[in-house]
C-alpha positions in Angstrom: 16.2 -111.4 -31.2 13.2 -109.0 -32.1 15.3 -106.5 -30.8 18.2 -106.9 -34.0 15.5 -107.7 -36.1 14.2 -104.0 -35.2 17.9 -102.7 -35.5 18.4 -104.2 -39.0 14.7 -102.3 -40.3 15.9 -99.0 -38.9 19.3 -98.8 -40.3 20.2 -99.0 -44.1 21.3 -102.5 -45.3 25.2 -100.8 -45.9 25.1 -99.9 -42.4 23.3 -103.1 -40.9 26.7 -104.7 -41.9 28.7 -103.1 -39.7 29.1 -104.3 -36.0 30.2 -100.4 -34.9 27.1 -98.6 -36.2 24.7 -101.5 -34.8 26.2 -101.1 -31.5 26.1 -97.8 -31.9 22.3 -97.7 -33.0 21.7 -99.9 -29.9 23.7 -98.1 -27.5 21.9 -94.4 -28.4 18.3 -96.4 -29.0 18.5 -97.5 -25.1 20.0 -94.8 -23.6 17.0 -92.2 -25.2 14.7 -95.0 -23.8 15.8 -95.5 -20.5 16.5 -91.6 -20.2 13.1 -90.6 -21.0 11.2 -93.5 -19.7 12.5 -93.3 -16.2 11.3 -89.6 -15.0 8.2 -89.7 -17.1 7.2 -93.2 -15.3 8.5 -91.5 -11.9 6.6 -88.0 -12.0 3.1 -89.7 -13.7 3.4 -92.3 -11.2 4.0 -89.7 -8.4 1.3 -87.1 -9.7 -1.5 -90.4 -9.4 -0.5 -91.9 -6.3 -0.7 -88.1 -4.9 -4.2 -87.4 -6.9 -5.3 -91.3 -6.0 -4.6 -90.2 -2.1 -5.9 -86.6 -2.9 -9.2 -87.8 -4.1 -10.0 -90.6 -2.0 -9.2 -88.3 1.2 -12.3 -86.0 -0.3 -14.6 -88.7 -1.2 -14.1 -89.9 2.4 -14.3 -86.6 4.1 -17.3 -85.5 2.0 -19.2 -88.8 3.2 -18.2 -88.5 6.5 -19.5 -84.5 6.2 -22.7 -86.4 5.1 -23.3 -89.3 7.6 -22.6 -86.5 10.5 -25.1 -84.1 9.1 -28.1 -86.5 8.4 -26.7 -88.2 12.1 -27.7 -85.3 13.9 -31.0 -84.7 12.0 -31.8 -88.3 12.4 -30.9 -87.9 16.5 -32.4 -84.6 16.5 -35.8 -86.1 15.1 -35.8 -89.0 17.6 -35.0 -86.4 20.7 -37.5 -83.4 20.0 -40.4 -86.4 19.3 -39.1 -88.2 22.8 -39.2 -84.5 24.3 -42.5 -83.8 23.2 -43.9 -87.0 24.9 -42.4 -85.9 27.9 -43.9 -82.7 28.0 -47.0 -84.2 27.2 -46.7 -86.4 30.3 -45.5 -83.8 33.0 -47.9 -81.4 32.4 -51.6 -83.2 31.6 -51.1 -85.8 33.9 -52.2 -89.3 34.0 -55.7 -88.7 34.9 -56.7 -86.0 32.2 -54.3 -87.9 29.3 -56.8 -91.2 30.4 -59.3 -89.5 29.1 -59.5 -90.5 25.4 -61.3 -86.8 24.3 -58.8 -85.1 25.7 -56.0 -87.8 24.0 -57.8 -87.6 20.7 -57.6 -83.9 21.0 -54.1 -84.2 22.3 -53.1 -85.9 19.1 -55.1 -83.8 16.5 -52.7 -80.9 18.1 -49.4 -82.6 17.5 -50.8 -83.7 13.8 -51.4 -80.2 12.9 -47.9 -79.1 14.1 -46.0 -81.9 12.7 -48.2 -83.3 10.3 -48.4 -87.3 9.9 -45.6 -88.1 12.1 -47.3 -89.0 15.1 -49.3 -91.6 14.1 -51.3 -92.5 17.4 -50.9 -91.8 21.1 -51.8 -94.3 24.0 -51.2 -94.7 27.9 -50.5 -98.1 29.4 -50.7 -99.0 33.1 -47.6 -100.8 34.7 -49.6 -104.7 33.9 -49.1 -103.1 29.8 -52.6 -102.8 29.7 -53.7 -99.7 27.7 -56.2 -97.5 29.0 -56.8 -94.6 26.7 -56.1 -95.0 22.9 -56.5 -91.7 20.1 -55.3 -93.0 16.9 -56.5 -94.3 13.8 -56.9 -98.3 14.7 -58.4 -100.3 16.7 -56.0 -100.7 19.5 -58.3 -100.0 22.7 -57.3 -102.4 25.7 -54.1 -103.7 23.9 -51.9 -105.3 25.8 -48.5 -104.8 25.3 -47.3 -106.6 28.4 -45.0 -108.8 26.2 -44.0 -106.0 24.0 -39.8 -105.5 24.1 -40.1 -101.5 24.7 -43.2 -102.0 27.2 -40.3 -104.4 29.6 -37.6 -101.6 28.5 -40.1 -98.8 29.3 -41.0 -100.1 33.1 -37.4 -100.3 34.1 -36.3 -97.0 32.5 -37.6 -93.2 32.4 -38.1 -93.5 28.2 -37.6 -95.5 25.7 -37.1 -95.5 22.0 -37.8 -98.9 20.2 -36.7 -100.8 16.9 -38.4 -101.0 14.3 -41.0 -103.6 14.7 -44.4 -105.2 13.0 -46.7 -105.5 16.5 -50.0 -106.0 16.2 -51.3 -103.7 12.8 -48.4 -105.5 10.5 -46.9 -102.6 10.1 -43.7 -101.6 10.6 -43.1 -98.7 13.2 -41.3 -98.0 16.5 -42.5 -96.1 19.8 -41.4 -93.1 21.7 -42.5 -93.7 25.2 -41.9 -92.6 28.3 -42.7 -93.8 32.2 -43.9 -91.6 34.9 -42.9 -93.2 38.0 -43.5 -89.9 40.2 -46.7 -91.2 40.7 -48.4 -94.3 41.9 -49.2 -97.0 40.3 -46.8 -95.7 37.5 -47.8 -95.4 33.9 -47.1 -95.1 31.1 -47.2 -92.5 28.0 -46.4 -94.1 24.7 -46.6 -92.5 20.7 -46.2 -94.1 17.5 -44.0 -93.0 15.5 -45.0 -92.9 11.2 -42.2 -95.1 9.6 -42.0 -93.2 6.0 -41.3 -89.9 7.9 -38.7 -91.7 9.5 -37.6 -93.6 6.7 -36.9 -90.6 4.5 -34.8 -88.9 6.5 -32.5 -91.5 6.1 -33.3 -92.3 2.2 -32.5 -88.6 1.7 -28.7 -89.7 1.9 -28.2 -89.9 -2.0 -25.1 -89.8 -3.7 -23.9 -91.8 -7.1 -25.3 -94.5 -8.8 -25.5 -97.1 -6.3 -25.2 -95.0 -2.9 -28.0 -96.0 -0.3 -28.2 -95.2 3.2 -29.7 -97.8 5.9 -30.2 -98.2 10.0 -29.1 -101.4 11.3 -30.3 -102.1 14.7 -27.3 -104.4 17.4 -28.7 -107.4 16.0 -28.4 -106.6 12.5 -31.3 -106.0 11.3 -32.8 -103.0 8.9 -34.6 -100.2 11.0 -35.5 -98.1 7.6 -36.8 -98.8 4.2 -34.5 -99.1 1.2 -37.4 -96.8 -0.5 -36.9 -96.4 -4.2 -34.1 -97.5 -4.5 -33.4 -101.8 -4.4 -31.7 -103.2 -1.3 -28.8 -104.8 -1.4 -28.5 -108.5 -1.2 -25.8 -108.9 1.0 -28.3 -106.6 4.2 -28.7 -107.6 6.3 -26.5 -110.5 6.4 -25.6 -110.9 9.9 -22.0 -111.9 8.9 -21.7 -108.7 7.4 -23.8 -106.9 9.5 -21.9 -108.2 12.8 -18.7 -107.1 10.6 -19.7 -103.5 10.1 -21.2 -103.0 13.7 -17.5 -103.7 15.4 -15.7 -101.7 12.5 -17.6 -98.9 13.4 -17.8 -99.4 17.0 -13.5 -99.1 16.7 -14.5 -95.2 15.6 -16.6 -94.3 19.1 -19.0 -91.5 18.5 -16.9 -90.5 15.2 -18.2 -91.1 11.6 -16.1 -94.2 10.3 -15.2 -95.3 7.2 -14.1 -98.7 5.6 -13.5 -100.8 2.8 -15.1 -104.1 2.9 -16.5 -106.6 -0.1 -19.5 -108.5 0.1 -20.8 -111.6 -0.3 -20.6 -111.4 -3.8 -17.0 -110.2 -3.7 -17.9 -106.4 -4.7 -16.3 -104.0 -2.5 -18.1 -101.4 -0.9 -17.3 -98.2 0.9 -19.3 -97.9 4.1 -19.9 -94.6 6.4 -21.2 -95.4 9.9 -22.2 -93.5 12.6 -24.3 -94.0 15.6 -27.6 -93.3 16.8 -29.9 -93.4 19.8 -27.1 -93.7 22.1 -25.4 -96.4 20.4 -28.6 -98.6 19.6 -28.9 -97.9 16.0 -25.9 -97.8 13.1 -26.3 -95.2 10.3 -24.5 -96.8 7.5 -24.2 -95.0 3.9 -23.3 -98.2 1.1 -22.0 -97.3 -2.4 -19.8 -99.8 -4.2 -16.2 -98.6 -4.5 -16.6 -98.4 -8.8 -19.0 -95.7 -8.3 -17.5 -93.9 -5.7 -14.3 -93.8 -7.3 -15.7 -93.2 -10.7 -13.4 -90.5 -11.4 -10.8 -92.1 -9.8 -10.9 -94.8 -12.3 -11.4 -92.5 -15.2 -8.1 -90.3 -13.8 -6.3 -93.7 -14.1 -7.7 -94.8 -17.6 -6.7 -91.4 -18.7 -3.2 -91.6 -17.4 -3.1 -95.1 -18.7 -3.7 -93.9 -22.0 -1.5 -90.8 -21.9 1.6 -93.1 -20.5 0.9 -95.5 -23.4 0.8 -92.3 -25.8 4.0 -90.7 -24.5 5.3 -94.5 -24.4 4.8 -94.6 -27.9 6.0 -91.3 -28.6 9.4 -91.4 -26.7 9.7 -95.2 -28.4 9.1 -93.5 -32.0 11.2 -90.7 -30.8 13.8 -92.8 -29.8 14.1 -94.7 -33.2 13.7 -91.9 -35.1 16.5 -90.1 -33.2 18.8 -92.6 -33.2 18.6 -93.3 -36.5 19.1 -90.3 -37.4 22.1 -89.5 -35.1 23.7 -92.7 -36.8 23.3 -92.4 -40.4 24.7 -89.3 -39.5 27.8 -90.2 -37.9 28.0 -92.4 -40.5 28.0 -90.2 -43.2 30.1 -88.0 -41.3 32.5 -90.3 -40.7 32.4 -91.2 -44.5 33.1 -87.5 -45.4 36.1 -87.5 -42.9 37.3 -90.5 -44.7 36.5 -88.6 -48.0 38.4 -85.8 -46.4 41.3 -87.2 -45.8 41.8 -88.7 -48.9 41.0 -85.3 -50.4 43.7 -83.7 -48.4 46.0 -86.4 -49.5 45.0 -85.5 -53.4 45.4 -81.9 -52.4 48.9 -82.2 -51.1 49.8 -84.7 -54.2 47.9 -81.8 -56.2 50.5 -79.0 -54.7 53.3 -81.1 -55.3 52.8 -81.4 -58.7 52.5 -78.2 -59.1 55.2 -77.2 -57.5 57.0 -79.9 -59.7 55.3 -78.7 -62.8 56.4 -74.9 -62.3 60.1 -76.1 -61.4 59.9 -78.5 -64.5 58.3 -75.1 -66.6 61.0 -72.8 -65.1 63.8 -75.4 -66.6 62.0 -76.0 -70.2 61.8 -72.1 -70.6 65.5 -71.7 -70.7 66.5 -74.1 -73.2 63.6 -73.5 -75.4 65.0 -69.7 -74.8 68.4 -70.7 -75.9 66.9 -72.4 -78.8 64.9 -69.9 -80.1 67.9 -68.0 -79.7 70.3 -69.9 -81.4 67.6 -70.6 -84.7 67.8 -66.9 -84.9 71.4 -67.2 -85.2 71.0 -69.6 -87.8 68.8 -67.8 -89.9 70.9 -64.9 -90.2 74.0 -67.1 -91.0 71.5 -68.6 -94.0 71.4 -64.7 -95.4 74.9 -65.0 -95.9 76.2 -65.4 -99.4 77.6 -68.3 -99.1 74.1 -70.2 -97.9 72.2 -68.2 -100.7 73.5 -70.6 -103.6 71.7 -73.7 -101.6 69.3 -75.5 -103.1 67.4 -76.3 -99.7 67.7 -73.0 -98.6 64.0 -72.0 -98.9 63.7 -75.7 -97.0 66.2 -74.2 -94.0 64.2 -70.9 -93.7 60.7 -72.7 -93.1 62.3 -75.2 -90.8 64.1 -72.8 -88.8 60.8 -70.3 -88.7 58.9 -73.3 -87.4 61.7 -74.1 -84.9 61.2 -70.1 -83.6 57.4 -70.1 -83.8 57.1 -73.3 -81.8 59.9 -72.6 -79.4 57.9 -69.3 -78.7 54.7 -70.6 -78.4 56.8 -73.3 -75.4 58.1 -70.3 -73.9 54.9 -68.8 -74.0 52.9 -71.5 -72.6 55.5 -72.2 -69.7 55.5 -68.7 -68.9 51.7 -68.9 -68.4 51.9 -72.1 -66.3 54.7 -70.8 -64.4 52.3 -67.4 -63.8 49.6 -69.4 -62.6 51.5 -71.8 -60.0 53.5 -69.3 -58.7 52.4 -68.5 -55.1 51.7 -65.0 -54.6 49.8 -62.7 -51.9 46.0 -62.1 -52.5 47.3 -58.4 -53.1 43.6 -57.1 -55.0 44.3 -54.3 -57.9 42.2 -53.1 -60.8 42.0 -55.6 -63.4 40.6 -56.0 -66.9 38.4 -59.8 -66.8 38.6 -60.0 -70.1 42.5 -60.1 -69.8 41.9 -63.1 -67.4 39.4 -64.8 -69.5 41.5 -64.9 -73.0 44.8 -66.2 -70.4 42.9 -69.1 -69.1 41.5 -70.0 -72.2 44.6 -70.0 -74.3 46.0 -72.2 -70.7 43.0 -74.5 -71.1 43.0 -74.4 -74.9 44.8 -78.2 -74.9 42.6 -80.2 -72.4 39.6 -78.5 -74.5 41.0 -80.0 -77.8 41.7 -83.9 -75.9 38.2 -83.6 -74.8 36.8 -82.6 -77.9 35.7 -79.3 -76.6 35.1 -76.1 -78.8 35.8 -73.5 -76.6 34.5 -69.8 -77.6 34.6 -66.2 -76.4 32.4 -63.5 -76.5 33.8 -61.0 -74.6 32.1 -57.4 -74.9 34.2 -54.1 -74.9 34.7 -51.0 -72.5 33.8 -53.3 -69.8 35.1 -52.1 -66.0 37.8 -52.6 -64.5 37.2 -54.7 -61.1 39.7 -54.8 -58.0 40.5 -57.9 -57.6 43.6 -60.5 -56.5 44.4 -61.9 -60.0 45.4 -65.6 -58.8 41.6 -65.9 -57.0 39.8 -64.9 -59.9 42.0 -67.2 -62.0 41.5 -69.8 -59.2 37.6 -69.3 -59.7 37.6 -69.0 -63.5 39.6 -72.2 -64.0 37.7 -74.2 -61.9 34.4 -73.3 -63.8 35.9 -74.1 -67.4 37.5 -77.6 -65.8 34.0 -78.4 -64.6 32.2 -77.4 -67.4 35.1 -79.7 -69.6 34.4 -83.0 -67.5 30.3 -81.9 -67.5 30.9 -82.5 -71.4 33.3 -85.1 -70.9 34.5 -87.0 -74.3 31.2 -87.0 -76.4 32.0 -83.3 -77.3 30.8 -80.1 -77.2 30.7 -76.5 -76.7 32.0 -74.3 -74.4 31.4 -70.3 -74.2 33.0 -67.7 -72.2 31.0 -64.0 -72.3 31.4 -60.6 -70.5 28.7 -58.1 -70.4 28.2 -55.5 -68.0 24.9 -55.6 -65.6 23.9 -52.9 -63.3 27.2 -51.7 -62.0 28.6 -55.3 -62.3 31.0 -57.4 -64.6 29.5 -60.5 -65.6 31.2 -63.6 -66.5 29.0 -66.2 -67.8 30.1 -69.5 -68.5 27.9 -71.7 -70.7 28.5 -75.4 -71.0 26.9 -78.0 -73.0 27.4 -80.9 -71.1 24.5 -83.3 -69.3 23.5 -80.5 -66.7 23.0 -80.7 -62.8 19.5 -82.1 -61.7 17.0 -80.0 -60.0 17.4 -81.8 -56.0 21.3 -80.9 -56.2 21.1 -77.1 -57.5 21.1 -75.6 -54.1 23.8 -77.8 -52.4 26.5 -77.2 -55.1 28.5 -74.7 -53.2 28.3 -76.2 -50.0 31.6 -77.8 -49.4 32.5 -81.4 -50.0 29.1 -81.6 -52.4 30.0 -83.5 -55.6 28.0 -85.6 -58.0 32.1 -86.4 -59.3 33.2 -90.5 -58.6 35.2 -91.1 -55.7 38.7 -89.6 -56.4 37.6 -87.5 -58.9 36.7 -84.5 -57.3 37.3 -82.7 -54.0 34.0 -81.4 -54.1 35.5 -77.8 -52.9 36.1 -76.2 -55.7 32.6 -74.6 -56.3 32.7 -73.4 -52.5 35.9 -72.0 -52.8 34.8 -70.2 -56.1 31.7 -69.4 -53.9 33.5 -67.7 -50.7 36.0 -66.1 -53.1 33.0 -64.1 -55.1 31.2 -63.2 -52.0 34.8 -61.9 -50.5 34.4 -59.1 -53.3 30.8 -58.6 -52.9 29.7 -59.9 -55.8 27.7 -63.4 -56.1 27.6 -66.4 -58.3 23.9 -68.0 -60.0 23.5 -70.7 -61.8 20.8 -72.3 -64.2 21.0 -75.6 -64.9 18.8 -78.3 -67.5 19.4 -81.7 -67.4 21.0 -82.9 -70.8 20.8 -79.5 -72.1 23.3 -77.5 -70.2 24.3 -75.1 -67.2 25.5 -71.6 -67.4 27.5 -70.4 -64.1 26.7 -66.3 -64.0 29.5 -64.8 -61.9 28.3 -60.7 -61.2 31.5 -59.0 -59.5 31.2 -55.4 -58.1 32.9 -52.7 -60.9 36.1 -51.1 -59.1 35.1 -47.9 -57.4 37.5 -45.8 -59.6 35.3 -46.8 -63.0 
């Protein structure tokens, strides 16, 4: 329904009538469409998907680049601080490392080397009882016999804890290692400062709302969020239990995946392992901000498919319109054509009847011209002289011969002009041409109340021409000029002058004049301001083609309801 409704606004009301062009308009309107449409949709759709994979195949890589690098720092840190408490152990010994000077100096050494990160140092006998502290609290004879990495420690060589409170509040983890070489074993243990630790992990930064976290097997945070706010949803041990088997799928291999929260807001998360599979390194940043420009790509492309949408649909109407009026007005000239050629062909015909009806008028108007000169010299006889109505006889019978010659005259002329004859071109006088047509035209002048005059200037050229074209193109300017009058009345002019090597023919109506829009379509062919059936609207551009033919050219200045002059310049023959 909207569809017509659109069909009728586009074409003009004369053409929304007719079933054939509203097809037709319907027909082009969809195929433009559907043609266009189809491989725009298929290569934008193409070029994104391809771009959607690109991108999110660099995003991924470049976090997984990320997650491995700060992975091996983080595992790095952890190992050279366990190696250095192993060191420690092998080569002071339990009985030197007992003695707290020697600890506290012990300490101050690894301070200055590494600054803050050892925080303390202690050694614990296998009941967890400490027996040497160096460290800033007041942790002498602590016991850690209930402590999770003191029951790790005493079954393993070394051990690396969570991240705990213990007895300061605090949170921290140990590096610690057992010497069982000697007995009773014991002991070395070293606490490790939590910000260092921490930043090595809040150093993961990328986006808006990227953060970087440790999650421990049971879910729970190993590093602080730092200046940036945690999110809700961590650590959720739903989500936390999620994360730990999709990223236990990926072995020692950074993973990636997709998952929302408990808020519904999906999330990106890069895993990777640390401590031998105790701790998970997971980089969060919501999917919005990681595909930022992802989502910017497809606004963009939204907007330029919407664009070219609109385009190819304003295209298409404007097109199709187009291509109907003109087939319409095309077919409308073919129609215009044909009944053109029909008036032609009716035109030839009569004028091949009018030359035969010319050819058989000249001879009896011959014979009677003849036969009133007969008479008039049987009235000089004598016996006609004594007549009373003899002066009456002499004017009828000179009227008789001056009409009968001016018949013969005139059918000679039409007879002249009709009769089919090669374009042969010779050297012609125009003014010749100009006085016969105007003596040929002299009666439709008079029924249209036409004054017809001639200024024709001597010793003008000679041109070569074909006789019958130039007639053909002089006629058909003073019939045009005669119907530009029409039956009000007016005045027609024919002059020759001679212009810079040419002959010039100008032709000066005052008839209602040709407006301004239509002055240069005039001579194209079929172009006629004329009612249907009135004119062929070839004349001009035969007159046109003719002129040109002989070099020469045609201009014309028009006012409206003032007049138009037709200036015809033809080339002087080469022998003047």
């Amino acid at each position: 329904m909207l569809f017509d409704v659109i069909l009728h606004k586009l074409l003009p009301p004369d053409l929304t009538r007719t079933p054939y062009y509203r097809s037709l308009l319907r027909n082009i309107l969809l195929t433009i469409i559907i043609v266009s449409m189809i491989p725009m949709v298929v290569v934008s759709s193409t070029l994104y998907l391809q771009f959607r994979q690109s991108y999110r195949e660099k995003v991924n890589d470049h976090l997984r680049e990320l997650v491995q690098k700060h992975q091996q720092n983080i595992d790095n840190f952890l190992q050279e601080r366990l190696t250095d408490i192993r060191l420690m152990a092998a080569r002071n010994g339990h009985d030197r490392l007992k003695d707290e000077y020697f600890l506290q100096r012990t300490l101050d050494l690894l301070q200055q080397e590494y600054g803050s990160v050892f925080v303390d140092l202690g050694v614990v006998n296998a009941e967890g009882d400490q027996e040497a502290y160096a460290g800033p609290f007041k942790l002498a004879k602590a016991d850690y016999g209930d402590a999770d990495w003191f029951r790790t420690a005493v079954k393993t060589d070394f051990v690396i804890s969570d991240v705990f409170l213990g007895l300061r509040g605090l949170p921290h983890f140990i590096v610690a290692v057992h010497s069982s070489a000697s007995q009773p074993s014991w002991i070395l243990r070293a606490t490790i400062d939590f910000v260092a630790f921490s930043d090595l992990v809040n150093n993961i930064r990328i986006g808006r709302t990227g953060i970087a976290y440790i999650l421990n097997r049971e879910g729970k945070l190993q590093t602080s969020p730092g200046t940036r706010p945690m999110p809700a949803d961590i650590p959720d041990p739903l989500l936390a239990k999620a994360l730990w088997d999709s990223m236990s799928a990926g072995g020692d291999e950074v993973r990636i995946v997709l998952k929302a929260n408990s808020s519904g807001q999906e999330n990106i998360y890069a895993g990777a392992f640390l401590k031998n599979g105790d701790w998970l390194l997971i980089y969060q940043q919501s999917a919005e901000d990681a595909f930022a420009d992802l989502d910017r790509s497809f606004f963009i492309t939204t907007v330029i498919m919407t664009l070219g949408t609109a385009a190819v649909f304003l295209m298409a109407f404007a097109l199709s319109r187009m291509i109907v009026i003109r087939t319409a007005k095309a077919d409308e000239e073919k129609k215009l054509m044909g009944q053109k050629v029909v008036e032609t062909g009716k035109l030839a015909s009569i004028g091949e009847l009018a030359a035969g009806v010319a050819h058989e008028i000249n001879n009896p108007v011959a014979i009677m011209v003849e036969e009133a000169g007969w008479i008039g010299d049987l009235l000089e006889e004598k016996e006609f002289q004594d007549s009373k109505n003899l002066d009456e006889f002499k004017r009828a019978l000179a009227q008789i011969q001056t009409q009968g010659r001016r018949c013969k005259d005139i059918t000679f002329k039409l007879l002249s002009f009709a009769r089919k004859t090669a374009a042969k071109e010779q050297d012609i006088q125009i003014n010749y041409v100009i006085e016969e047509l105007v003596a040929l035209s002299a009666q439709r002048a008079k029924f249209s109340m036409v004054e017809v005059k001639t200024e024709l200037a001597e010793g003008l050229p000679m041109v070569r021409v074909s006789i019958s074209e130039l007639q053909q193109v002089f006629l058909n300017l003073i019939n045009n000029a005669i119907d530009a009058i029409g039956n009000k009345g007016g005045k027609l002019t024919l002059s020759t002058r001679v212009q810079n090597g040419f002959a010039v023919v100008d032709v000066t109506d005052t008839g209602s004049g040709i407006p301004a829009a239509n002055l240069n379509r005039i001579f194209d062919p079929f172009f006629t301001t004329k009612a249907v059936g009135k004119g062929a609207g070839l004349g001009l551009s035969i007159c046109y083609g003719i002129i040109n033919k002989l070099g020469g050219r045609i201009e014309v200045t028009s006012t409206v309801d003032v007049g138009t002059t037709f200036s015809v310049y033809i080339p002087a023959s080469a022998g003047d």
